[in-house]
N, C-alpha and C positions, 0 to 999 in steps of 0.2 A: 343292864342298861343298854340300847339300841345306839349303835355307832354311829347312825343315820343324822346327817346334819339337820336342825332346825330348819323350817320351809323357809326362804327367802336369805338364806344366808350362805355368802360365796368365800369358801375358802381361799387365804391368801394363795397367789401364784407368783412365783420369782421367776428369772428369765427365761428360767429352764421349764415352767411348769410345774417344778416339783412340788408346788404350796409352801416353800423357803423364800422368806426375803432375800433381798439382794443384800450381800453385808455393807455397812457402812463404811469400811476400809475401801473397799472395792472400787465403791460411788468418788470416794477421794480422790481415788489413785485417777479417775476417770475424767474427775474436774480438772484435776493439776495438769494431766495431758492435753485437753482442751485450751487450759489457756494458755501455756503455752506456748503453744500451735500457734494460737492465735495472735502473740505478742508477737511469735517470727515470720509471721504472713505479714503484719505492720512494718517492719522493720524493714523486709523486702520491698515492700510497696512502696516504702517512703526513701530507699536507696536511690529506686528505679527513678522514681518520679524528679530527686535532686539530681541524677545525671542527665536524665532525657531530654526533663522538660523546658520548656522557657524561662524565663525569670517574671518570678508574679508577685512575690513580696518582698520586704529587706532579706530576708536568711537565703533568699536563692540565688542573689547573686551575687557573685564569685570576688573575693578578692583581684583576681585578674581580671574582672568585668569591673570593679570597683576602682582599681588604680589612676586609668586615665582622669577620671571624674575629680579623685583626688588630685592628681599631678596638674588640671588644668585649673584648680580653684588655689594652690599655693600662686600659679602663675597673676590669677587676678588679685591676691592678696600683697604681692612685689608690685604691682602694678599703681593699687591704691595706695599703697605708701608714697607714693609721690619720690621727691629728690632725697628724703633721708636713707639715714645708711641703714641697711636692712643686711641681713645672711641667714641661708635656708641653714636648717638643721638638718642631720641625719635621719633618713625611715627607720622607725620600727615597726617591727611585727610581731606583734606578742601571739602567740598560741595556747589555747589552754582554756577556749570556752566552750560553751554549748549550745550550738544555734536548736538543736531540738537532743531530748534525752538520747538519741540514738548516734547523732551527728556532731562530732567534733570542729570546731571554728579556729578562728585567729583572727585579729583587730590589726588593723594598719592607722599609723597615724604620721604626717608629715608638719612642719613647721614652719614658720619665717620669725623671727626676730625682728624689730625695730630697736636700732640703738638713738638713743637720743635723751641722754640722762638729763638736761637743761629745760624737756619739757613735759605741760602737761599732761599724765596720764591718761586721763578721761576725755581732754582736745581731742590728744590722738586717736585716741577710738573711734572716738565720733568721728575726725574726718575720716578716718579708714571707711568705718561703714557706710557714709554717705556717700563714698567713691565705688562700692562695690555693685555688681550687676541688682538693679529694680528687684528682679523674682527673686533675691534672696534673703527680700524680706530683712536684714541686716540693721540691727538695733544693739543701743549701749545703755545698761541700767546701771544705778551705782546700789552696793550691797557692803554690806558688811565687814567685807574682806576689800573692799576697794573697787573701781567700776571692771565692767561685764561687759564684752560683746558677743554677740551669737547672731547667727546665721545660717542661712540651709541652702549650700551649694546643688543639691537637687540629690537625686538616686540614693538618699537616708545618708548623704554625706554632712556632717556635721561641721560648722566652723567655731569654732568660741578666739577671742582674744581678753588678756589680763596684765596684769603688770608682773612682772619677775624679778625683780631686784634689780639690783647693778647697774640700773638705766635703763634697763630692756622691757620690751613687751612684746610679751610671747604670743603669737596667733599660731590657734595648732587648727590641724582638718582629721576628723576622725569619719570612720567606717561602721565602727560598731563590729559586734563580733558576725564572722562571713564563714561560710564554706571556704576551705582555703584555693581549691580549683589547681590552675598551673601555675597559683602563688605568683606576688605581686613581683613584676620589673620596672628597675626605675628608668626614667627616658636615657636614651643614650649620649652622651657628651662627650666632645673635645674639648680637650683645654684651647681658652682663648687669652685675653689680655687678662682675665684675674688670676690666671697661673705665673704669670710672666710678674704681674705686678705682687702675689705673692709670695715670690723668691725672688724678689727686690727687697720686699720686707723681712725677710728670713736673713738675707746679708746684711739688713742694717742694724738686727738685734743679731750677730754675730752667733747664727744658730744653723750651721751646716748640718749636725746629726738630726738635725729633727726630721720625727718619722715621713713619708710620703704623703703628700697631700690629699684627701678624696674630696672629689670631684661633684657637687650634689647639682641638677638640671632640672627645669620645669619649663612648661611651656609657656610662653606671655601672650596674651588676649589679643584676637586679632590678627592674628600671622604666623610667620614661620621660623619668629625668633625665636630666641633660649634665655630665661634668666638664670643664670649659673655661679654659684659660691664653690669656689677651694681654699678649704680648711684644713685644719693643722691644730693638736693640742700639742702645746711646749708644757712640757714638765723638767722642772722647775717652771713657773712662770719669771718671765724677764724682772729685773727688780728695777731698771727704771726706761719703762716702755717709751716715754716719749722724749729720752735725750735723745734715745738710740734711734726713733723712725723721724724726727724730726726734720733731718737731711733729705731724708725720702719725700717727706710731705711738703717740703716746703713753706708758701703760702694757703697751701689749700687744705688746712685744719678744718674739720669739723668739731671735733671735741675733745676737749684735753681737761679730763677729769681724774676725782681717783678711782673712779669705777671704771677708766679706760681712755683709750686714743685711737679718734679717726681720722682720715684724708680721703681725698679724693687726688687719684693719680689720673688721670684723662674721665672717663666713664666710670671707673674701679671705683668702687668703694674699699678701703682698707680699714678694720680695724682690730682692736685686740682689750678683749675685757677679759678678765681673772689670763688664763693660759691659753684660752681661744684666739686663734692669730685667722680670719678670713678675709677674704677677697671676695668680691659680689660683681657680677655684672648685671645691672638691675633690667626691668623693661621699662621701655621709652615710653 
């Protein structure tokens, strides 16, 4: 028999020429190294691009680009409350999301409180939202769980308000999860008359050990005031809050409930529901 290939038929060639395929292991090992490569040329690019670049969508900007937006929509949120007694709550910042699978996030969220256990929930809302800036769009629906406010303080900044027990209605402002950047700072504050007016309330619930006060500040609409709460959790809570502030408040009760006790000391708002004892200076 003649070794001589059949006319028109080409021996396989592998890379080498030798007429050996290329093994299939080979081609694997070739793909896995390509991609890779190519996941970490991604990875790269999209480092570059979240430090370099501008901010173009919600993931690219920054918690620290983020805060102000926040800190100035609690201020219009004290603001629309009007004369009741309101107190910011403490920031947090949860960390532990993922703005893209490569980039790690964190959420910032701040609060205001309205205390006013005597009235209607869903009122309140509504006037809240009707006082709040046009573009935010600021609507109240009632659902299942009780009424809903939401609204869109601008830059994917979220506002929602609801009702929270004990009299209170909680209005929070979220972020959504963010780059963390050089991480959020809150405005900087001196104590004013709700430090003063609350350690006047601290001596008339006979509570000298209680820990230090913190100090929470945002900015109020319009200017270059501060609307500022200093708070205080007493543990144990007082077991009868309002023999003990009653002296302090005088005539100017706002509510004497069993979800709580408020006054008004000049401007200060003072009150204390469950072991929360704050002072508020509200905007005008």
């Amino acid at each position: 028999m003649s070794g001589a290939a059949p006319a028109g038929y080409a021996p396989p060639t592998g890379p080498g020429g030798s007429g050996e395929p290329t093994p299939p292991a080979r081609r694997s090992r070739w793909l896995l190294v390509a991609t890779v490569a190519w996941a970490v040329l991604l990875g790269v690019l999209t480092w570059v691009s979240v430090r370099d670049d501008g901010p173009t969508v919600r993931e690219q900007r920054s918690l620290a680009q983020a805060g102000p937006v926040v800190d100035r929509a609690v201020g219009e949120l004290v603001a629309a409350a009007g004369d009741r007694a309101v107190a910011l709550t403490p920031a947090r910042t949860e960390p532990g999301c993922r703005v893209t699978p490569l980039l790690d996030g964190a959420t910032l969220e701040r609060g205001v409180e309205i205390l006013d256990p005597a009235a209607d929930p869903r009122a309140v809302l509504t006037e809240v939202a009707d006082r709040l800036p046009a573009g935010w769009e600021a609507g109240v629906r009632v659902t299942g769980d009780g009424p809903r406010l939401r609204a869109d303080a601008g830059e994917f900044v979220l506002v929602e308000g609801r009702p929270a027990g004990d009299g209170r209605l909680r209005l929070t402002v979220r972020t959504g999860c963010r780059p963390v950047g050089d991480g959020y700072r809150p405005p900087s504050a001196q104590g004013g008359p709700e430090a003063d007016a609350l350690a006047a309330a601290l001596r008339a619930l006979a509570a000298p050990a209680a820990p230090a006060p913190e100090l929470l500040a945002a900015p109020c609409p319009g200017g270059d005031r501060q609307t500022r709460t200093a708070r205080v959790t007493l543990d144990p809570a007082p077991a009868a809050p309002a023999t003990a502030l009653a002296p302090a408040a005088g005539r100017a009760v706002l509510f004497d409930t069993p979800e709580g006790y408020a006054y008004r000391a000049g401007a200060v708002t003072v009150a204390l529901t469950g072991g929360d004892l704050t002072a508020t200076t509200p905007c005008p």
